[in-house]
SEGU-622161 format. One record per residue (C-alpha): residue number from 1; residue in three letters; x, y, z. Coordinates in nm, 4 decimals, decimal comma. Example, Ala and Ser with C-alpha at 12.3 -4.5 7.8 and 13.67 -1.06 7.14 Angstrom:
residues 2
SITE  seq  type         u         v         w
SITE    1   ALA    1,2300   -0,4500    0,7800
SITE    2   SER    1,3670   -0,1060    0,7140
end
This chain:
residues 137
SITE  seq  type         u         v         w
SITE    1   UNK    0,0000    0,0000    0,0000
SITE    2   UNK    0,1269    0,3244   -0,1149
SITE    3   UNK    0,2211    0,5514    0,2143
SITE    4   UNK    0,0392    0,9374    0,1376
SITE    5   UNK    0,2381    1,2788    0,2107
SITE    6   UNK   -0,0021    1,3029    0,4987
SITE    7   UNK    0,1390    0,9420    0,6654
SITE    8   UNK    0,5055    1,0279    0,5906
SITE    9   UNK    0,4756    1,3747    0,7536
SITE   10   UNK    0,3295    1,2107    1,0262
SITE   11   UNK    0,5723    0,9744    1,0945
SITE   12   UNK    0,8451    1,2656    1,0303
SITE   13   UNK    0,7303    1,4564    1,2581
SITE   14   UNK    0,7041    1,1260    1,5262
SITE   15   UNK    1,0482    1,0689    1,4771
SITE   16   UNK    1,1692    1,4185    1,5579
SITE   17   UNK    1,0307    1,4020    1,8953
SITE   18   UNK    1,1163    1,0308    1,9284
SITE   19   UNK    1,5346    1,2259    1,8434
SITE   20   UNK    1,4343    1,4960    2,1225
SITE   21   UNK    1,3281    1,2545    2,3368
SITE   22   UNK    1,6773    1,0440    2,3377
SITE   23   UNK    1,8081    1,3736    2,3684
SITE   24   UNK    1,9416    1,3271    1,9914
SITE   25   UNK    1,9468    1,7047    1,8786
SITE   26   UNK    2,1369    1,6695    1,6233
SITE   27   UNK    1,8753    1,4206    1,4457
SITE   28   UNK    1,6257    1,7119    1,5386
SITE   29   UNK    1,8240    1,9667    1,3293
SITE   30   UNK    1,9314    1,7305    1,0688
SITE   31   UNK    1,4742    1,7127    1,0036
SITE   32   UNK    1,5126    2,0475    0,9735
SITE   33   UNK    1,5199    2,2813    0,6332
SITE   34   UNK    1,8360    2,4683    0,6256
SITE   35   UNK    1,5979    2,7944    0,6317
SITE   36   UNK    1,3696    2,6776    0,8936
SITE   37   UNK    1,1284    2,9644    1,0603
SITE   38   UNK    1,1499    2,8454    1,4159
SITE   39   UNK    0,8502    3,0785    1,5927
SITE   40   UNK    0,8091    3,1040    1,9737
SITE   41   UNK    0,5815    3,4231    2,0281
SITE   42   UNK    0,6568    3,5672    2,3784
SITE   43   UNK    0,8044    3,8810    2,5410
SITE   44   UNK    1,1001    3,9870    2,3426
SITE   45   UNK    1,3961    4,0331    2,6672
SITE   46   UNK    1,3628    3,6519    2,7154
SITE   47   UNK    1,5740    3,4873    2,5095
SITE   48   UNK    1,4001    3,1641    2,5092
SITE   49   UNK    1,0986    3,3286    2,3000
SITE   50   UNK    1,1447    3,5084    1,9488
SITE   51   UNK    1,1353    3,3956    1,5776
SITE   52   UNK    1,4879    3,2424    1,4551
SITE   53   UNK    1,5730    3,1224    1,1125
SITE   54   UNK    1,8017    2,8810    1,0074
SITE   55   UNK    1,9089    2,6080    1,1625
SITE   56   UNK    2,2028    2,7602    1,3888
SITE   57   UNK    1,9626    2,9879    1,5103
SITE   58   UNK    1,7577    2,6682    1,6180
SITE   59   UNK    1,9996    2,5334    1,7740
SITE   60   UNK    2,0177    2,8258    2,0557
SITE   61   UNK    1,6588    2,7119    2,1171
SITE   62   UNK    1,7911    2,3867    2,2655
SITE   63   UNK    2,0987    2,5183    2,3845
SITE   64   UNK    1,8291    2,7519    2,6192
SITE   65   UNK    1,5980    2,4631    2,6977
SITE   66   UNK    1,9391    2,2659    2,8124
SITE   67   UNK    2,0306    2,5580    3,0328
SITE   68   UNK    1,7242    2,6672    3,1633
SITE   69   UNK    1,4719    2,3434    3,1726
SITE   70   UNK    1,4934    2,0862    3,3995
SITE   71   UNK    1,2405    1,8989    3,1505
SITE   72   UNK    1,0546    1,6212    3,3661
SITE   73   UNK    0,8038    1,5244    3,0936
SITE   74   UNK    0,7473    1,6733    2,7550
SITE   75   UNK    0,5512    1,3975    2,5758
SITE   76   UNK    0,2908    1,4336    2,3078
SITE   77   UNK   -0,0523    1,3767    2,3753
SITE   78   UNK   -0,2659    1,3975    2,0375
SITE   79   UNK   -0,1091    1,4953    1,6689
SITE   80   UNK   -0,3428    1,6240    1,3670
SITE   81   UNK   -0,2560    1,6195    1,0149
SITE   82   UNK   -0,3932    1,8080    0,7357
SITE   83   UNK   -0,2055    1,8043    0,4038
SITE   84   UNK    0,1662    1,9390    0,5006
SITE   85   UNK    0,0882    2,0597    0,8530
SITE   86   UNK    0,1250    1,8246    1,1206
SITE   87   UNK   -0,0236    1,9920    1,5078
SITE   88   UNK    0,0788    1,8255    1,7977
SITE   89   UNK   -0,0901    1,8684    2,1541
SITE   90   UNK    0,1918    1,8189    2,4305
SITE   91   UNK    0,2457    1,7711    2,7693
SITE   92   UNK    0,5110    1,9842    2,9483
SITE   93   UNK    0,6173    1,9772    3,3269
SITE   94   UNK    0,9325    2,1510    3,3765
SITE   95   UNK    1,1400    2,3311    3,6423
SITE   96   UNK    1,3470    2,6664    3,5843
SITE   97   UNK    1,6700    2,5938    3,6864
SITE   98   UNK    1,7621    2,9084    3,8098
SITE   99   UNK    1,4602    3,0087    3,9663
SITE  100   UNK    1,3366    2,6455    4,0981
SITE  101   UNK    0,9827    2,7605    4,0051
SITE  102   UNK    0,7562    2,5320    3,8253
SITE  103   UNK    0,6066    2,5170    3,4333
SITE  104   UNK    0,3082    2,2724    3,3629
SITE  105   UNK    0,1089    2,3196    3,0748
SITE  106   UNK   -0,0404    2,1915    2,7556
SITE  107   UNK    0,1229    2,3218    2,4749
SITE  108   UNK    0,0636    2,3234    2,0670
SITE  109   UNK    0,3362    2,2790    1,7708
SITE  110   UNK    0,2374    2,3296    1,4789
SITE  111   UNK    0,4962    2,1917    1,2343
SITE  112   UNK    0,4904    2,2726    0,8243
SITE  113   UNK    0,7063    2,0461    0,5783
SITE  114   UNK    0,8310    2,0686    0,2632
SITE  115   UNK    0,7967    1,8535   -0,0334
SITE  116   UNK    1,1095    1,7117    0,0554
SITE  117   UNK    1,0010    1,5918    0,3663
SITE  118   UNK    1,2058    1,8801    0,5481
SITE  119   UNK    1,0432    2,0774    0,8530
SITE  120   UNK    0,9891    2,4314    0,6850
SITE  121   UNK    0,8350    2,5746    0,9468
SITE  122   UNK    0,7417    2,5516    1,3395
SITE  123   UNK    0,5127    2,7599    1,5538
SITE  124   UNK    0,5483    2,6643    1,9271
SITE  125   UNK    0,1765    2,7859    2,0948
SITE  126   UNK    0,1753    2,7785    2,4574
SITE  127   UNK    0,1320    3,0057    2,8091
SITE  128   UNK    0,4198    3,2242    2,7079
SITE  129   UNK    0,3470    3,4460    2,9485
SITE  130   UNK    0,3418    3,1851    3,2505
SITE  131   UNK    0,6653    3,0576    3,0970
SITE  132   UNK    0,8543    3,4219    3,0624
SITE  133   UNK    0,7253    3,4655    3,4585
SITE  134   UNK    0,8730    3,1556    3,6013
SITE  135   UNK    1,2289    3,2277    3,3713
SITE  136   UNK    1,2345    3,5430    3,5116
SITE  137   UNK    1,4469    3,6412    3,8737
end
């Protein structure tokens, strides 16, 4: 049976949090277009939040999770698919390492691919501001 763009975006996207989850980030990147728009809307004087491009830029996002996240689950809950867009509903319970205050939430990504099977595109949706307040001193 022939696998549709739908299934293998799907199972592209699975795999990149299957990489996160091993702590592969490297494999992450690698899923990645080379001019990837990386969106995480919040207030602009954390660095954690912004819009980077590219995948260096990218990488600071997981340079900043590694730094400031004591991640104790971040595990998705439900994905939807509709032609090149794959959303994913996610579980996150983290603490701020330098503040020792807590993040739990539900958050969306919204993930766009290419043709070439390549992440274009991610928008990370979530309670910016309760994240931005717990980051901050």
């Amino acid at each position: 049976m022939k696998q549709t763009a739908t299934t293998r975006n799907l199972e592209r996207v699975q795999a990149i949090y299957g990489a996160f989850g091993r702590g592969d980030v490297s494999a992450v990147l690698g899923a990645l277009d080379p001019e990837i728009v990386w969106s995480n809307a919040g207030p602009a004087d954390v660095d954690y939040f912004g819009t980077r491009r590219g995948r260096e830029e990218v990488a600071e996002v997981f340079a900043i999770l590694a730094r400031d996240f004591d991640i104790h689950e971040f595990a998705p809950l439900q994905f939807f698919t509709a032609d090149d867009h794959v959303a994913v509903l996610l579980s996150l319970r983290a603490t701020i390492n330098h503040t020792g205050r807590a993040v739990e939430q539900e958050l969306v990504h919204v993930w766009t691919l290419g043709n070439d099977g390549l992440v274009t595109r991610m928008r990370d949706i979530q309670d910016s501001a309760g994240v931005a307040g717990a980051l901050r001193e």
